[in-house]
C-alpha positions in Angstrom: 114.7 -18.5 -100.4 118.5 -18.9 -101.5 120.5 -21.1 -99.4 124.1 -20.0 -97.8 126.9 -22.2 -97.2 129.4 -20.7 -95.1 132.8 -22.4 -95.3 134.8 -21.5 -92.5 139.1 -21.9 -94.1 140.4 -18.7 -92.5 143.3 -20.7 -90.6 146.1 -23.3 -92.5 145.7 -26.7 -92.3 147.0 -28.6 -89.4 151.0 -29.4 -88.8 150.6 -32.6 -90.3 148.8 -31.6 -93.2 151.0 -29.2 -94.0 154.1 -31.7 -93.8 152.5 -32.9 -97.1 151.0 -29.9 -98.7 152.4 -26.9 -97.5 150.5 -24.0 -95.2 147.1 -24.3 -97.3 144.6 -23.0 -96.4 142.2 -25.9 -95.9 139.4 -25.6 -98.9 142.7 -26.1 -100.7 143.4 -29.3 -100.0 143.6 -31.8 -103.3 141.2 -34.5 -103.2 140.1 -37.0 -106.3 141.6 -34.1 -108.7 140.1 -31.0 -107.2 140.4 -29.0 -104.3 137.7 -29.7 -101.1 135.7 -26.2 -101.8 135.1 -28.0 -105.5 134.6 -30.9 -103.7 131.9 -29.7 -100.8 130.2 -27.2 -103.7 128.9 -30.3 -105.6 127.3 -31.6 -102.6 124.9 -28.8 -102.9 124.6 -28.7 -106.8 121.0 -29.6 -106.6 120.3 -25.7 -104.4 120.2 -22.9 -105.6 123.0 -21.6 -103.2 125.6 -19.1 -102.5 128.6 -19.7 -100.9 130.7 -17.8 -98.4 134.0 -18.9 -98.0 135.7 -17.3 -94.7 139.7 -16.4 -95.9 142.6 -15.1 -94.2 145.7 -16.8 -93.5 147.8 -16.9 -97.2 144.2 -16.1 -98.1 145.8 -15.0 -101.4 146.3 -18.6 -102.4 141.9 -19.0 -102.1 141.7 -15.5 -104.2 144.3 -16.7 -107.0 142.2 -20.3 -107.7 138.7 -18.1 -107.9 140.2 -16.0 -109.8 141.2 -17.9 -112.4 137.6 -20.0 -112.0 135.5 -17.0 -110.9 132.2 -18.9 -110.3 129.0 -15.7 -109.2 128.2 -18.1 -106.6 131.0 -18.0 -104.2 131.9 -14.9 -102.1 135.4 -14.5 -100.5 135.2 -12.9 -97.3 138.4 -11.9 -95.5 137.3 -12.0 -91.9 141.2 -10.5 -90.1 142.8 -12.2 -87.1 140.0 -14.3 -85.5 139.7 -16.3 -81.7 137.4 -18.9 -82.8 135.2 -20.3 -85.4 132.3 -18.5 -83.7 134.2 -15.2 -84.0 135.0 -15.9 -87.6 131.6 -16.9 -88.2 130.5 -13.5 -86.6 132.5 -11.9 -88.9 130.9 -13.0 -92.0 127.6 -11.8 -91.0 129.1 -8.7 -90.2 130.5 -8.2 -93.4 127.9 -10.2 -95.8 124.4 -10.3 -93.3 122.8 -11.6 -96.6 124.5 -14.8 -95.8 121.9 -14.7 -93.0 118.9 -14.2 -94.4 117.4 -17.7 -95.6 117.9 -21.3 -94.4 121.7 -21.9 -94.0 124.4 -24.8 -93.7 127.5 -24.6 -92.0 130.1 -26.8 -94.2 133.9 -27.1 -92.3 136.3 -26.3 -95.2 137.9 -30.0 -93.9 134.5 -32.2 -94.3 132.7 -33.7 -97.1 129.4 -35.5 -95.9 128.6 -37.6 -99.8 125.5 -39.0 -98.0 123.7 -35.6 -96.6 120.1 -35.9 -98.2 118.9 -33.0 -100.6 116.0 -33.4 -98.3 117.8 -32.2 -95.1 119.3 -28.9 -96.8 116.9 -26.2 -96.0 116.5 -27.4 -92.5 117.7 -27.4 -88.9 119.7 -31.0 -88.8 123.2 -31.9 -87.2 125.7 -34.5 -89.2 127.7 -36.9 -87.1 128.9 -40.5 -87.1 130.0 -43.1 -85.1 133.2 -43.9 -83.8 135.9 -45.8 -81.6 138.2 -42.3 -80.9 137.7 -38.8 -78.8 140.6 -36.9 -78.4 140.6 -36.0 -81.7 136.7 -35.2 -82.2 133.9 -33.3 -80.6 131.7 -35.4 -79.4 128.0 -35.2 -78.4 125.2 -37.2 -75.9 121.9 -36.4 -77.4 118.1 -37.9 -75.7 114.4 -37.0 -77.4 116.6 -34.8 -80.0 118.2 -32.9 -77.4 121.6 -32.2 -76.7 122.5 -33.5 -73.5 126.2 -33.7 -73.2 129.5 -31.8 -75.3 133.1 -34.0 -75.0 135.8 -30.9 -76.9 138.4 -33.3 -77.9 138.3 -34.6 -74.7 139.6 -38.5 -73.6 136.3 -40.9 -73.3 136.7 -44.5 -71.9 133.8 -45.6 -74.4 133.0 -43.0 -77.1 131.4 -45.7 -78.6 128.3 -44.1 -76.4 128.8 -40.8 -78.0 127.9 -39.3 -81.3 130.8 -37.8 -83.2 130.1 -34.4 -85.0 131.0 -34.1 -88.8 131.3 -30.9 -89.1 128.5 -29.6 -91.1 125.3 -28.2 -89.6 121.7 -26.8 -91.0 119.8 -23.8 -90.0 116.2 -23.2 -91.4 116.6 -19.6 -90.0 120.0 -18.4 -90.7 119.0 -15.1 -88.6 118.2 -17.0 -85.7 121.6 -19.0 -85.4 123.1 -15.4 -85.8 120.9 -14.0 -83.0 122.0 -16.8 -80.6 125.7 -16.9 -81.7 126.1 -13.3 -81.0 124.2 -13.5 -78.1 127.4 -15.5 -76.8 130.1 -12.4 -77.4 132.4 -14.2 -80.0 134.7 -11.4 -80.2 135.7 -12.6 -76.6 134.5 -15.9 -76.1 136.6 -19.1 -77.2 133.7 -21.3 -76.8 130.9 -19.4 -78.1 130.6 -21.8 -81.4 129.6 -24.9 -79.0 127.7 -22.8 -76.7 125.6 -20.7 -79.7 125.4 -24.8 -81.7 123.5 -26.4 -77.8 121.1 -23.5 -77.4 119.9 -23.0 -81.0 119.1 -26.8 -81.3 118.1 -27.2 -78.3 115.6 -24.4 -78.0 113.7 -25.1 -81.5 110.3 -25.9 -80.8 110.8 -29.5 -82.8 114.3 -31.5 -82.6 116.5 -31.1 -85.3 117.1 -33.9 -87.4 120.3 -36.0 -86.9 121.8 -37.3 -89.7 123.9 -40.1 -89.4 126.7 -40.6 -92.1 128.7 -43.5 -93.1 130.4 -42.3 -96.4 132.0 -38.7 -95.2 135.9 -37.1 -96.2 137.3 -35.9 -93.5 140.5 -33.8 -95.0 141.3 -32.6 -91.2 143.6 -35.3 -90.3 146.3 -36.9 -92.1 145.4 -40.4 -91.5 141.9 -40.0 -92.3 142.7 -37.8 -95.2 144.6 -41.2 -97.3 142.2 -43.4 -96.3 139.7 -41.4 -98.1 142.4 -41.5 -101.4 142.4 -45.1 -101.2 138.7 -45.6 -101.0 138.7 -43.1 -103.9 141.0 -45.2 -106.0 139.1 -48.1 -105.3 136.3 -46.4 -106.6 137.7 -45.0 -109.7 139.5 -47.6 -110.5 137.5 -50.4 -109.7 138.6 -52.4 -112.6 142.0 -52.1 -112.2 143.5 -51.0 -108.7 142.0 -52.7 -105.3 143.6 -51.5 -102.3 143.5 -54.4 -99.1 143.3 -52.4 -95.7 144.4 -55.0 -94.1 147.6 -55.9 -95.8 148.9 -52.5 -96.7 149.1 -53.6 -100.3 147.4 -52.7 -103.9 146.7 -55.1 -106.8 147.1 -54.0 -110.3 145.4 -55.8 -112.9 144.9 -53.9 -116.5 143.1 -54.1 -120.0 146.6 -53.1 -121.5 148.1 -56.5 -120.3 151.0 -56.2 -122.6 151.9 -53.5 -120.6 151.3 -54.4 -117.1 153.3 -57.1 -118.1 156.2 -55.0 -119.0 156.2 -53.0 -115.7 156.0 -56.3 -113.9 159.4 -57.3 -115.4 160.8 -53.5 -114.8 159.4 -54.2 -111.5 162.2 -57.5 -111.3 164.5 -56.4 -113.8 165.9 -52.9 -112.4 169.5 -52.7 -110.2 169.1 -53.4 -106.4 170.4 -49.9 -106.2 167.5 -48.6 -107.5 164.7 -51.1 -105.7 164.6 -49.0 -102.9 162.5 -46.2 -104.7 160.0 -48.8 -106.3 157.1 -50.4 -104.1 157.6 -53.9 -102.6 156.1 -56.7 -104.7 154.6 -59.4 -103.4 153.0 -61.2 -105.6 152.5 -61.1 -109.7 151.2 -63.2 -112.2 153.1 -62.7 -116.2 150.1 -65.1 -117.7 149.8 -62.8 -120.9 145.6 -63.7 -120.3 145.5 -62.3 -116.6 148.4 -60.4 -115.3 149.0 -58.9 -112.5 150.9 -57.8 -109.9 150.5 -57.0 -105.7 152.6 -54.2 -104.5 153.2 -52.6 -101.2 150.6 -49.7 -101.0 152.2 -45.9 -99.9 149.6 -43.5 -99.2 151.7 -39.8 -99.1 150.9 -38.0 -102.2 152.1 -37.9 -105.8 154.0 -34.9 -107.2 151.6 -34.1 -109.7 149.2 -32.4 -106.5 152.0 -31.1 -104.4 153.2 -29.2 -107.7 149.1 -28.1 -108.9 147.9 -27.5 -105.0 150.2 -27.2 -102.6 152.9 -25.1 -101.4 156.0 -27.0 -100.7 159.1 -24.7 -99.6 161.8 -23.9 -102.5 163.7 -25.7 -100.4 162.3 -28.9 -100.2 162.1 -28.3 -104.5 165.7 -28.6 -103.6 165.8 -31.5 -101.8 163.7 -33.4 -104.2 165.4 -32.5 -107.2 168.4 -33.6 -106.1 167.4 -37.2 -105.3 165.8 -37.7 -108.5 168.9 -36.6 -110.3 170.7 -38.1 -108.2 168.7 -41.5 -109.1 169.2 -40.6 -112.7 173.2 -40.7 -112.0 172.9 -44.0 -110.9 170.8 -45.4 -113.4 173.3 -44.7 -115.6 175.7 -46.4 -114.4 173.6 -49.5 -116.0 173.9 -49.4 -119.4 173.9 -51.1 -123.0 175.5 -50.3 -126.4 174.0 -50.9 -129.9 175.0 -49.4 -133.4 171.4 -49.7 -134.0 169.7 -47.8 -131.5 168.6 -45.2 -133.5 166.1 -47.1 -135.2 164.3 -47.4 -131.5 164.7 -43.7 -131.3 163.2 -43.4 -134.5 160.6 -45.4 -133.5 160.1 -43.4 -130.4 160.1 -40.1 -131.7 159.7 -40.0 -135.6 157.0 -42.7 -136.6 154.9 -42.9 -133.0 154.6 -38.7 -133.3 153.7 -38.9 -137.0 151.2 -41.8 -136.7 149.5 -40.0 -133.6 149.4 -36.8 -135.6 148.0 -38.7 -138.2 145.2 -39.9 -135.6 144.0 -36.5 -134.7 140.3 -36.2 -135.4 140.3 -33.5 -138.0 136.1 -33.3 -137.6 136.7 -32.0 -133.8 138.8 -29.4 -134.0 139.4 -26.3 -135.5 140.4 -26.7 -139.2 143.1 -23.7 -138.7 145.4 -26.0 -136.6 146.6 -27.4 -139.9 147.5 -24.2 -141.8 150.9 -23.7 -142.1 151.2 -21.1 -139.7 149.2 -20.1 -136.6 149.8 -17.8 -134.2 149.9 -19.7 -130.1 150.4 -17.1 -127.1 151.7 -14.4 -129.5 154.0 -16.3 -131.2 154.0 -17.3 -134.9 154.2 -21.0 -134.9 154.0 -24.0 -137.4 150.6 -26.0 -137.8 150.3 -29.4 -137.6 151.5 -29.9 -141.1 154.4 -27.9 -140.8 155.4 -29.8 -138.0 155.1 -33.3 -139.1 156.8 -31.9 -142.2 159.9 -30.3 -140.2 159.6 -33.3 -137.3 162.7 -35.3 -138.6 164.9 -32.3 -139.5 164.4 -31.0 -136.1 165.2 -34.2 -134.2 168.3 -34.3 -136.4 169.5 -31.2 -135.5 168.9 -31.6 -131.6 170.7 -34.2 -131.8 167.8 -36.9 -130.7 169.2 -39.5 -132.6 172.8 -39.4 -131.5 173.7 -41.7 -129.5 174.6 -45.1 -128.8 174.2 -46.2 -125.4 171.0 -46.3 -123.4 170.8 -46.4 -119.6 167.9 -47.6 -117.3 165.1 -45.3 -117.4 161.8 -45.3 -116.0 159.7 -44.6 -119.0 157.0 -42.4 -117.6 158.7 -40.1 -115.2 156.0 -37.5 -115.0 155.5 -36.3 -111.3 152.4 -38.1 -111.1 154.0 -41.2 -111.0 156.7 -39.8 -108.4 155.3 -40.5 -104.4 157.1 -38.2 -102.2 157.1 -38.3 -98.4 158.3 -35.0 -97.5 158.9 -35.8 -93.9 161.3 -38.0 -94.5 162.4 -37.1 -98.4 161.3 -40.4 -99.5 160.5 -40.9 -103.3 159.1 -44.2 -104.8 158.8 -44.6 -108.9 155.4 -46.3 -109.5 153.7 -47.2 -112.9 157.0 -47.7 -114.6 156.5 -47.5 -118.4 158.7 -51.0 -119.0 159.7 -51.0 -122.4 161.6 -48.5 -125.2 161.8 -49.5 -128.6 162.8 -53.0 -128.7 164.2 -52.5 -125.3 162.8 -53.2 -121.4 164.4 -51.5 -118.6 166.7 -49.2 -120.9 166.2 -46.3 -123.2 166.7 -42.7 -123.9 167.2 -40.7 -120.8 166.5 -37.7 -122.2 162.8 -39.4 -122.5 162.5 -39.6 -118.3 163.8 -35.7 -118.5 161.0 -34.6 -121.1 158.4 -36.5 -119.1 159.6 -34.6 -116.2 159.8 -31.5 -118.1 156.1 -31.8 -119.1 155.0 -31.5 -116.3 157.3 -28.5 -114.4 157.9 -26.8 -117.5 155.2 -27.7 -119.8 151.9 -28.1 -116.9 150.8 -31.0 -117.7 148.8 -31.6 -115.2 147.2 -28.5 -114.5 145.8 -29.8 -118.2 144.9 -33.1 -116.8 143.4 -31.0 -114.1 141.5 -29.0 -116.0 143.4 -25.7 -114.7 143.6 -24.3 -118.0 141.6 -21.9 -120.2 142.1 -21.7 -124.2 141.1 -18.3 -125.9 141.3 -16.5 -128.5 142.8 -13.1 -128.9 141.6 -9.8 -130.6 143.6 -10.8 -133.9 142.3 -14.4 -133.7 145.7 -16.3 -132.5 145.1 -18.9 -129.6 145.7 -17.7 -126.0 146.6 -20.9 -123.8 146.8 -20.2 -119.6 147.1 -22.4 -117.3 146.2 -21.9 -113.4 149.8 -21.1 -112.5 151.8 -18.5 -110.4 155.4 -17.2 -109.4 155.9 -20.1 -107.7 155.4 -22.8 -110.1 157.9 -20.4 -112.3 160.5 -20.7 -109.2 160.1 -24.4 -109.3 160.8 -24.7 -112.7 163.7 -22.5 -112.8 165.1 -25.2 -110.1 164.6 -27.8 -112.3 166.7 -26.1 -115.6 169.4 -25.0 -112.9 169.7 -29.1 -111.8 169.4 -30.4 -116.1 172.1 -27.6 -116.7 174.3 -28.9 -113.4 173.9 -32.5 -115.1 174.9 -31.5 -118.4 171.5 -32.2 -120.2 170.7 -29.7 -123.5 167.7 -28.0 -122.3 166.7 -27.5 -125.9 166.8 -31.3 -126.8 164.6 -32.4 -123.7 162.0 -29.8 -124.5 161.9 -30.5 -128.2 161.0 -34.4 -127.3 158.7 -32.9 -124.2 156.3 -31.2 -127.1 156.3 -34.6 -129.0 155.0 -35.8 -125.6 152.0 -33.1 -125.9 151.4 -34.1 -130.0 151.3 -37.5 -129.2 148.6 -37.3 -126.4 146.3 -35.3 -128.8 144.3 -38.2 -130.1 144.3 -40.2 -127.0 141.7 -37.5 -125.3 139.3 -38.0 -127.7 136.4 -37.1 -125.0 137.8 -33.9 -123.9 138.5 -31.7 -127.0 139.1 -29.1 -124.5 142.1 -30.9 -123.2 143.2 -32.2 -126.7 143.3 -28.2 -128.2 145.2 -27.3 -124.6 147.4 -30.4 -125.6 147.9 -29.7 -128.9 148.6 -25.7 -128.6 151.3 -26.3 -126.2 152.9 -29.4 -128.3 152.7 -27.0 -130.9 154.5 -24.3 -129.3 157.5 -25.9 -127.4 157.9 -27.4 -131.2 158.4 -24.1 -132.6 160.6 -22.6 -129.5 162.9 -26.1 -129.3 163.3 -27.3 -133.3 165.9 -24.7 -133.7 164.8 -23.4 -136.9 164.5 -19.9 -136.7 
């Protein structure tokens, strides 16, 4: 019979969760690119399963992301005001008493147990682990499979005795956990969950299996929550970012050394008025063989997620802005003058856009993209050809290649490379890009604008992501839509209003931001999804921005 999973996210995340992300609802929290629903559903891919995921505080933001990813196995189920988990878990099988009808798990939308075995799914088990704390867990005494003892969150002297709960449960009889829950009035009862969780387990004929985990997310509390990002970058990065707990600090090594190596002397090079917003280094190695470089290690999130899934104020939009621009005023006051620096724009934005348009795999996408015309999001827009035909006369015109002076930029000011702590409006610049043209730590700044622009204006990384769908309309033009809202409009408008405070031509930042998008094209050669979704918008903010209609 079909398994349930019911994911209980019906309240927001806790007060220091939400400093970071906003008031999510917790199955919203990012984590390793996705959001934790994503994240728990692929623990069960190998069941054939429905899911039932309990909504109702800002329970719009849960409907909005299925929305735009409706997937047949998850069911939204807006439960009202509930007392307790056992009363929101009464609600479900009030309103969906299918989800009881087969073997069932109960998945907390904060925990990820990697390590639960297929084998246990199906089955009456309890998850826990082990560990040194109480007052933040529930904790449990078990003997011969039995549960013996409950500690709520509750100071123990030595809770190395007790078992710590996960938070995700199995039921071989879903209607037989419902029977006892209900038995427990829920609708009144604050402690019916606990109460409903001892007598079910401990009144199966045969002990439930207890699984013991050493490899679980827990997304509940803050502390836990960036540990599991830096085990996550250890992972996925294994060759080129190792994180010491320990020390605090990250090591950076790199296949690109050239590059590494460059950052290392941004790293050095930059004013002491700007060191403040770059990590601590404390050790590095130029050696063109073996780079590297051993930072200071800052665990609150990059922009990139806040922006995608979370739910900062407008206010604190505000606050941020203004830092960065105001970093941007005082990197300018470092500057350098050549007659010549137009051949390094040049180089920038004529001959690296033509050669990577030149590099676009012609045998992967659609042969259409190189007509002269094509229509993207209702407009009529240039193809590929047009563009690299038009690219120079367009720069011209906005003015790219005017100017004589470059100030210290960053080179790769996307908001993923921007670390925010938003208790404290902290920002630190990371991953620096370190060189120009023929220069290091100075260049256009209207380059750090259109990286920053790619991502508010253009969604970058809702691309990156993979929160974007490419169709085709009735008359066969492309249909690009990305997994934004209102909001992410309102955050973008903020971002113009500061560029237009600052005196920056909006036109000129977006024309460079679409060579950003052309350029990438080729690089994604393993995601022709995300190379058309690239291209499209390149393509489009090129047409809006040359100034040639």
């Amino acid at each position: 019979m079909k398994l349930s999973v019911i994911i209980p996210s019906a309240i927001r995340v806790s007060p220091e969760m939400e400093v970071d992300f906003g008031p999510i609802p917790p199955a919203l929290v990012p984590i390793g690119g996705k959001v934790v629903a994503e994240r728990i559903f692929e623990r069960y891919a190998n069941q054939e399963v429905s899911f039932y995921i309990a909504i109702e505080d800002n329970a719009e933001f849960v409907e909005e992301h299925f929305e735009f990813f409706p997937d047949p196995r998850v069911h939204l189920v807006r439960v009202g005001k509930t007392i307790s988990i056992g009363h929101t878990l009464a609600k479900i099988f009030e309103l969906r008493p299918e989800a009881a009808e087969g073997p069932l798990v109960l998945n907390f939308a904060d925990t990820i147990v990697e390590d639960l075995p297929d084998s246990a799914v199906g089955h009456d088990f309890i998850s826990y682990a082990s560990t040194i704390e109480s007052q933040r867990w529930t904790l449990f005494k078990q003997k011969d499979g039995r549960i013996t003892e409950l500690s709520d969150k509750e100071f123990q002297l030595d809770p190395t005795s007790w078992m710590m709960l996960l938070g995700v449960w199995g039921f071989e009889s879903g209607a037989a956990y419902r029977d006892v829950l209900l038995s427990k009035s829920p609708e009144e009862n604050k402690h019916s969950f606990y109460e409903a969780m001892i007598a079910y387990y401990n009144g199966l004929p045969k002990p439930a299996s207890l699984i013991e985990s050493s490899n679980y997310v827990d997304c509940g509390h803050a502390d836990n929550y960036y540990a599991a990002r830096r085990r996550l970058i250890n992972a996925r990065f294994f060759n080129s970012l190792k994180f010491n707990e320990m020390s605090g600090t990250i090591r950076k090594t790199s296949g690109n050394r050239e590059k590494l190596v460059d950052e290392i002397h941004w790293l050095q090079a930059i004013p002491k008025e700007l060191k403040s917003c770059t990590p601590a280094v404390y050790d590095y190695s130029k050696d063109p063989l073996e780079p590297f470089v051993e930072m200071e290690f800052y665990s609150y999130p990059s922009l990139d997620e806040s922006f995608v899934s979370a739910r900062f104020d407008f206010d604190a939009w505000e606050k941020l802005f203004d830092k960065v621009f105001s970093l941007i005023r005082i990197a300018g006051k470092y500057t350098v003058s050549d007659p010549a620096l137009t051949d390094d724009l040049r180089e920038m934005y004529l001959d690296k856009t033509l050669s990577r348009l030149d590099a676009i795999d012609k045998t992967v996408l659609d042969q259409s993209l190189w007509n002269d015309k094509l229509v993207i999001d209702g407009q009529e827009c240039a193809g590929i050809s047009r563009v690299r035909e038009g690219l120079e006369t367009a720069l011209n015109r906005r003015t790219a290649f005017a100017t004589n002076e470059f100030q210290v930029i960053h080179g790769d000011m996307c908001l993923g490379n921007i670390l925010y702590d938003a208790k404290h409006c902290l920002i630190k610049l990371i991953d620096a890009r370190g060189r120009f043209g023929r220069y290091d730590i100075y260049g256009d700044v209207h380059y750090d604008l259109a990286k920053l622009s790619h991502s508010i204006l253009g969604y970058y990384d809702f691309i990156m992501s993979d929160r974007f769908k490419v169709e085709k309309d009735e008359q066969g033009g492309y249909v690009l839509r990305c997994k934004t809202s209102p909001y992410h409009a309102t955050v973008g408008q903020i971002f113009q209003k500061y560029l237009r405070q600052e005196g920056f031509d909006l036109d000129r930042v977006r024309l460079i931001e679409s060579l950003l998008f052309l350029s990438m094209v080729p690089l994604h050669k393993d995601r022709p999804e995300r190379q058309l979704a690239m291209l499209l918008r390149g393509l489009g903010l090129f047409q809006a921005h040359a100034g040639n209609q």
